[in-house]
C-alpha atoms as a printed R data frame, in Angstrom:
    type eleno elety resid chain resno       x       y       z
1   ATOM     1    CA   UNK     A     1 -11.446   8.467 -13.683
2   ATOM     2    CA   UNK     A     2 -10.429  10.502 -10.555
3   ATOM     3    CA   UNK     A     3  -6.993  12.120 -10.704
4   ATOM     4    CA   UNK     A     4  -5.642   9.634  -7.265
5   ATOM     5    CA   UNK     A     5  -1.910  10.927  -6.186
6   ATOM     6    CA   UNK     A     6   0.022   9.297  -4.104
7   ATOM     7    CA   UNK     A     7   1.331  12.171  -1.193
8   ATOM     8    CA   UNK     A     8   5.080  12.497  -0.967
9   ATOM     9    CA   UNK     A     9   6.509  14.490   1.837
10  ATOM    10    CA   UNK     A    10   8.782  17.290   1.150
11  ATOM    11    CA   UNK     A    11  12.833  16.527   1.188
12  ATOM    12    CA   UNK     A    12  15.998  18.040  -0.017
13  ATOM    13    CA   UNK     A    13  16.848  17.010  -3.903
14  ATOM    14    CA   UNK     A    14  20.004  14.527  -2.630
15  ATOM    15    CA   UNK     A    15  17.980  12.572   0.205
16  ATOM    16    CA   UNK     A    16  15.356  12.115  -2.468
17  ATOM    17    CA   UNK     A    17  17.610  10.614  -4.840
18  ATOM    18    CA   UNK     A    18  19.433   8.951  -1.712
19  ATOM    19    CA   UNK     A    19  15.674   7.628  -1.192
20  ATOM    20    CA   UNK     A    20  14.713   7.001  -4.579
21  ATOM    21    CA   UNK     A    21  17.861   4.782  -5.080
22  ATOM    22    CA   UNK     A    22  17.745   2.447  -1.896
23  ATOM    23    CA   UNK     A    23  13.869   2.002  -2.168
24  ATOM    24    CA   UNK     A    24  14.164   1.492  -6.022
25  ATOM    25    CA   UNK     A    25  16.863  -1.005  -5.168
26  ATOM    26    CA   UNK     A    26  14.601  -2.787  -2.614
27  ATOM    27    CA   UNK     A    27  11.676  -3.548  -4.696
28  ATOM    28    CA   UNK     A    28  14.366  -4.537  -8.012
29  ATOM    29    CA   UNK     A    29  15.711  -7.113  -5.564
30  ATOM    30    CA   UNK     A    30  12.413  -8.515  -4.089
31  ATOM    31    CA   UNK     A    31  11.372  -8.786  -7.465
32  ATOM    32    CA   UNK     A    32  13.986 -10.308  -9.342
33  ATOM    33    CA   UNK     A    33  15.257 -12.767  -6.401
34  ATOM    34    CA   UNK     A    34  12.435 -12.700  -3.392
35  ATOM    35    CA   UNK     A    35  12.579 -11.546  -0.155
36  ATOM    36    CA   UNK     A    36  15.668 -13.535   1.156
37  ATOM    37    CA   UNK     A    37  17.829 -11.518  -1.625
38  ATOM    38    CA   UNK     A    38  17.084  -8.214   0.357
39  ATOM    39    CA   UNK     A    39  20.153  -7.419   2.677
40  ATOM    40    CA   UNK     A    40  21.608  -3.993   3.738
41  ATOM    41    CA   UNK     A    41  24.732  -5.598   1.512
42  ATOM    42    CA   UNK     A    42  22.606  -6.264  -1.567
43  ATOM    43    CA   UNK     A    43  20.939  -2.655  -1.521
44  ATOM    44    CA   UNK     A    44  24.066  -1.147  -0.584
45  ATOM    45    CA   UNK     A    45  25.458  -2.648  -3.531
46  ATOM    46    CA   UNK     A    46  22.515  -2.118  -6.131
47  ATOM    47    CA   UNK     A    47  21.755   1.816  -5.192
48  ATOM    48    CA   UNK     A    48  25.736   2.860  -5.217
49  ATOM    49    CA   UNK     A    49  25.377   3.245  -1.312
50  ATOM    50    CA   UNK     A    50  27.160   2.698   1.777
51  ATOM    51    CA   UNK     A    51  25.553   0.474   4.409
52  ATOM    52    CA   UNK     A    52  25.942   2.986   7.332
53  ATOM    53    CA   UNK     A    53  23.948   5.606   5.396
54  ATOM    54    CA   UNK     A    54  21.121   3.158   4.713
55  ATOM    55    CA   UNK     A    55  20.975   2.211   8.503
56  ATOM    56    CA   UNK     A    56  20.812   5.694   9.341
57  ATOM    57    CA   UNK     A    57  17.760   6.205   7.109
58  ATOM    58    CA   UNK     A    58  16.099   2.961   8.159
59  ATOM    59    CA   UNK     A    59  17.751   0.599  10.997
60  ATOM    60    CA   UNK     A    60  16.330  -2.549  10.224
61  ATOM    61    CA   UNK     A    61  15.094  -4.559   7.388
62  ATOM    62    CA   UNK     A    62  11.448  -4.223   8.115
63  ATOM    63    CA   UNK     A    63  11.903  -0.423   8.000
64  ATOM    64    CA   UNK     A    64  12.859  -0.734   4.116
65  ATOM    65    CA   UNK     A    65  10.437  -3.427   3.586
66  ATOM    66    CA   UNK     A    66   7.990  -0.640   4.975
67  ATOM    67    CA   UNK     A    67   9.251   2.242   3.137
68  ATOM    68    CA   UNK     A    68   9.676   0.410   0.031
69  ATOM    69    CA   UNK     A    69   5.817  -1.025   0.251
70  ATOM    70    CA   UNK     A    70   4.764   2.531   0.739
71  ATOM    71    CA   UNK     A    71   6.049   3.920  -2.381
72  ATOM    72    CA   UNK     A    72   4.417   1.325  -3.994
73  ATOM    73    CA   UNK     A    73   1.039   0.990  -1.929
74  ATOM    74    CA   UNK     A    74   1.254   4.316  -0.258
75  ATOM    75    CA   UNK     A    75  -0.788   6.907   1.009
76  ATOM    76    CA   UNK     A    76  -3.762   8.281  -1.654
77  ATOM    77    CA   UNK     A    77  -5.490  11.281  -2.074
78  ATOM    78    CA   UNK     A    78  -9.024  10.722  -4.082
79  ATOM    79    CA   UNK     A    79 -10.969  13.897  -4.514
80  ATOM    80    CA   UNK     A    80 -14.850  14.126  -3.414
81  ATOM    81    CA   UNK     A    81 -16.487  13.165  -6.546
82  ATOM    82    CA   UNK     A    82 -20.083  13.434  -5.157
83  ATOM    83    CA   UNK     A    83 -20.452   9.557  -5.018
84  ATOM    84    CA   UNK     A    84 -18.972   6.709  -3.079
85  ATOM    85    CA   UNK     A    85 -18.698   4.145  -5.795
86  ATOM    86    CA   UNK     A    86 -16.996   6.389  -8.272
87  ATOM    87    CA   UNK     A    87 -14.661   7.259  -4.919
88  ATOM    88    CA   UNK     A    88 -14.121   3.370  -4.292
89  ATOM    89    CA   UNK     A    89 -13.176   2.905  -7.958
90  ATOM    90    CA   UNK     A    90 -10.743   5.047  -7.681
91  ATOM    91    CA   UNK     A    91  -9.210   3.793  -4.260
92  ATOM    92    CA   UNK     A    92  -9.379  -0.007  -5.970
93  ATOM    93    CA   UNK     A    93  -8.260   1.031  -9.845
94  ATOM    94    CA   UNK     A    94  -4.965   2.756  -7.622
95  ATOM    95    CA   UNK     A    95  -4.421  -0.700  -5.845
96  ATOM    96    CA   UNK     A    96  -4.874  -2.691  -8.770
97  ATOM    97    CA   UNK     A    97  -2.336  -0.381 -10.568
98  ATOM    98    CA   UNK     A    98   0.018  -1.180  -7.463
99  ATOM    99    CA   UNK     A    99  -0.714  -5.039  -6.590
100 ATOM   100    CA   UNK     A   100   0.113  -5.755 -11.199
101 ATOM   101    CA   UNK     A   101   3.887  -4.427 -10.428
102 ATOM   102    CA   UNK     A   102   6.538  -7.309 -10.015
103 ATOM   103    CA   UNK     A   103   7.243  -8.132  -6.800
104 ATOM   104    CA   UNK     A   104   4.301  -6.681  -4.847
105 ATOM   105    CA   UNK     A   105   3.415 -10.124  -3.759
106 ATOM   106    CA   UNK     A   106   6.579 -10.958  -2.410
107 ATOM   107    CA   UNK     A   107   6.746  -7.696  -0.466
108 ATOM   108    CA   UNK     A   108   3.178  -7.986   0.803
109 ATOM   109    CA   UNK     A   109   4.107 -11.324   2.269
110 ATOM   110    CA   UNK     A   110   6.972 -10.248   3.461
111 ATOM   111    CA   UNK     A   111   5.072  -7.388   5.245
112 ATOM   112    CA   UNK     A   112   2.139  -9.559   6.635
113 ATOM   113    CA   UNK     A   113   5.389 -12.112   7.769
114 ATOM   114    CA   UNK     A   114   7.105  -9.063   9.755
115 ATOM   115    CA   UNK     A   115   3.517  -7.828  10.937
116 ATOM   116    CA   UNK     A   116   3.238 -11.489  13.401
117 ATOM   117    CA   UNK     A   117   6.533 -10.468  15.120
118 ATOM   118    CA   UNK     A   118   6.206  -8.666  18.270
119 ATOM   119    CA   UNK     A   119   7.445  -5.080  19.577
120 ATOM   120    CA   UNK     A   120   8.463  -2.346  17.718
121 ATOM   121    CA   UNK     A   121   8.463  -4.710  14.133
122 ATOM   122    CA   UNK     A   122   5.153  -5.169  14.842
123 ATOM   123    CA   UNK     A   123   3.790  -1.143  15.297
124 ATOM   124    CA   UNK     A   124   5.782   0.095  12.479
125 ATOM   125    CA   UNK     A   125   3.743  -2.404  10.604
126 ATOM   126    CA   UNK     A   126   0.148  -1.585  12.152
127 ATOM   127    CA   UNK     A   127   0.850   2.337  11.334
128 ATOM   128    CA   UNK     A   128   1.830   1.581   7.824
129 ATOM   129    CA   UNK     A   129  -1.324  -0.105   7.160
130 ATOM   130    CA   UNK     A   130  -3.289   2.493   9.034
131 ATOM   131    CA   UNK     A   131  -2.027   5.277   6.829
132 ATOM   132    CA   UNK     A   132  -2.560   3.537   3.762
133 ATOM   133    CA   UNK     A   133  -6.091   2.644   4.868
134 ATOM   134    CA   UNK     A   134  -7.111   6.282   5.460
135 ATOM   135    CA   UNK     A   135  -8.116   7.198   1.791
136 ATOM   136    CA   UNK     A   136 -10.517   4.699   1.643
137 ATOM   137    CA   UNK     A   137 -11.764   4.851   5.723
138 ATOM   138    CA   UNK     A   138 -12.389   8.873   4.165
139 ATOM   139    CA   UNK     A   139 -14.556   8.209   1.766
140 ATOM   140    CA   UNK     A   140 -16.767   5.496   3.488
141 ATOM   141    CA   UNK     A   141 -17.052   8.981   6.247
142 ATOM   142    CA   UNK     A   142 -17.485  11.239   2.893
143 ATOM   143    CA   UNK     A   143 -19.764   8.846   1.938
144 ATOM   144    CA   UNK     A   144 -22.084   8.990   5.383
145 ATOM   145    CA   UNK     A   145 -22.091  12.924   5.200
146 ATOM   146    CA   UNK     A   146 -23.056  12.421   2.172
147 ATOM   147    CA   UNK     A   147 -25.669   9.527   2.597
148 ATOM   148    CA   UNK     A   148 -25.213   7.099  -0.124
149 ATOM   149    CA   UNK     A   149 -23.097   5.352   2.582
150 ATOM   150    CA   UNK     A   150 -25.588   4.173   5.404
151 ATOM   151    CA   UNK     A   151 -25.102   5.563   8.376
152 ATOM   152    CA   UNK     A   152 -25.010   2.732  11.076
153 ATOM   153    CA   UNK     A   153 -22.184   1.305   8.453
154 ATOM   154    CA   UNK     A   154 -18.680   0.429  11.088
155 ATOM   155    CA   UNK     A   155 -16.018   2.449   8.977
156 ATOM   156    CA   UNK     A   156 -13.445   0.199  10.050
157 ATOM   157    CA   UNK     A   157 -14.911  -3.461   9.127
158 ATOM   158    CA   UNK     A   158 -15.893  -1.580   5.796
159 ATOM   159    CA   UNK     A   159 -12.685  -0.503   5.032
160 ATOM   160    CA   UNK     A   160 -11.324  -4.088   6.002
161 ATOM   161    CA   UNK     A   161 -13.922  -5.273   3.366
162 ATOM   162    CA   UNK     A   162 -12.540  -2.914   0.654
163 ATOM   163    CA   UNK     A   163  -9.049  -4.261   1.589
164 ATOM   164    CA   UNK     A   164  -9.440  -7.486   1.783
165 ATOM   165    CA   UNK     A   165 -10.279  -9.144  -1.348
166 ATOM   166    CA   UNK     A   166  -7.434  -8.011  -3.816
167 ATOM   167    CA   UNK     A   167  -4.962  -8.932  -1.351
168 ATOM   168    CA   UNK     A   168  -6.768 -12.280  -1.168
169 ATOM   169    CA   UNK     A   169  -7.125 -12.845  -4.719
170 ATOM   170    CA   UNK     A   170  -3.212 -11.868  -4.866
171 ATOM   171    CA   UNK     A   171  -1.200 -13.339  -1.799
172 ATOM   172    CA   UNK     A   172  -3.969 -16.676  -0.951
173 ATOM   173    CA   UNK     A   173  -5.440 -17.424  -4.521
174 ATOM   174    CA   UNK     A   174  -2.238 -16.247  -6.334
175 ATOM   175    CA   UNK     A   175  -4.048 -14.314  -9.240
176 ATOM   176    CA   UNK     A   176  -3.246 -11.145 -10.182
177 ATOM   177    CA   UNK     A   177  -6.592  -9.158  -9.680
178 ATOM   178    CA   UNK     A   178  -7.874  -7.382 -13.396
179 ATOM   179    CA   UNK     A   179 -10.149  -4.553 -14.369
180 ATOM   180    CA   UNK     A   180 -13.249  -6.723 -13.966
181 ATOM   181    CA   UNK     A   181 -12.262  -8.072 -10.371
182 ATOM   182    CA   UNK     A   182 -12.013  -4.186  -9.179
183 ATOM   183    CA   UNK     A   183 -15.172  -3.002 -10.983
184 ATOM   184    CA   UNK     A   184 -17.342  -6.069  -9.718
185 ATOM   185    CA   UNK     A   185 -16.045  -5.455  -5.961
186 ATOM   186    CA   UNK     A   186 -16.663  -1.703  -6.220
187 ATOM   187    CA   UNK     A   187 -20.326  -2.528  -7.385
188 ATOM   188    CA   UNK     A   188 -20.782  -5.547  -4.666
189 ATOM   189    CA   UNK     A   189 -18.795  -2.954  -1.508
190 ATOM   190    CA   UNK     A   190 -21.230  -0.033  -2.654
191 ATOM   191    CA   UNK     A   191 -24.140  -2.584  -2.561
192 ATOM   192    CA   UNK     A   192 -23.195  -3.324   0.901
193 ATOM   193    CA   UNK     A   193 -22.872  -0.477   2.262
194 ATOM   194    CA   UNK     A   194 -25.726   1.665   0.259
């Protein structure tokens, strides 16, 4: 199994706690009472604190909807393994790990609710889910250099396809994707794309 880390960006000890707290707060909430228990009052309350200092940090709700959603289904960093499938795995075994937690299904919907407003709501939410489709638009590239990816293959729509299913499986059919789901879409996705 590839060693898959999630990046986290350098801070000072207190913000991190500061951080750690509010975010932790966020997802305990969403998962314990849905998305309508999430209010700057309610986190204020659960991470010990003040309101001002969370809207400092992140002025509206979608911003800690965001934040919290990319602790949990953040950025990852796969290594090159010398194959695409092993590289996919990895990318989908990380997901799964993520998409099992409680309340990842509330906060997904809650992101894909935000991500049909317009403005600003709207971009924050499109450059969330292009940073935490990099690690796996990568790979499909690694993959080409490497040529058990085929060349003529649209990184993009590929990556959408890697995407796609365990959040459909999750949020539409409302089953928590397994082991088995992960291994038979790696095998089908490197198929494809071979």
């Amino acid at each position: 199994m590839a060693d898959v880390r999630v990046e986290r960006g350098p801070g000072r000890p207190r913000e991190e706690r500061f951080t750690g707290a509010v975010l932790s707060a966020v997802l305990d909430l969403v998962a314990e009472q849905g998305l309508a228990a999430v209010t700057m009052e309610a986190v204020a309350a659960r991470a010990g604190v003040s309101k001002p200092a969370i809207y400092r940090r992140w002025p509206g709700k979608h911003d800690l909807f965001i934040a919290a959603a990319e602790t949990r289904i953040g950025t990852l960093s796969v290594p090159d393994l010398g194959d695409f499938r092993a590289e996919l795995r990895a990318v989908l075994d990380a997901r799964l790990r993520a998409y099992q937690m409680p309340g990842t299904a509330q906060l997904l919907a809650g992101l894909i609710s935000a991500s049909q407003e317009g403005g600003e709501v709207r971009g924050a939410y499109q450059r969330y889910t292009t940073r935490i489709m990099s690690e796996t638009r990568k790979i499909l590239e690694r993959g080409i250099a490497r040529g058990d990816v085929r060349a003529g293959v649209e990184v993009r729509a590929a990556a959408t396809l890697v995407a796609a299913p365990m959040i459909f499986r999750l949020m539409i059919e409302q089953e928590l994707p397994d082991e088995r789901f992960a291994a038979d879409l790696a095998d089908m996705i490197a198929r494809a794309v071979a």
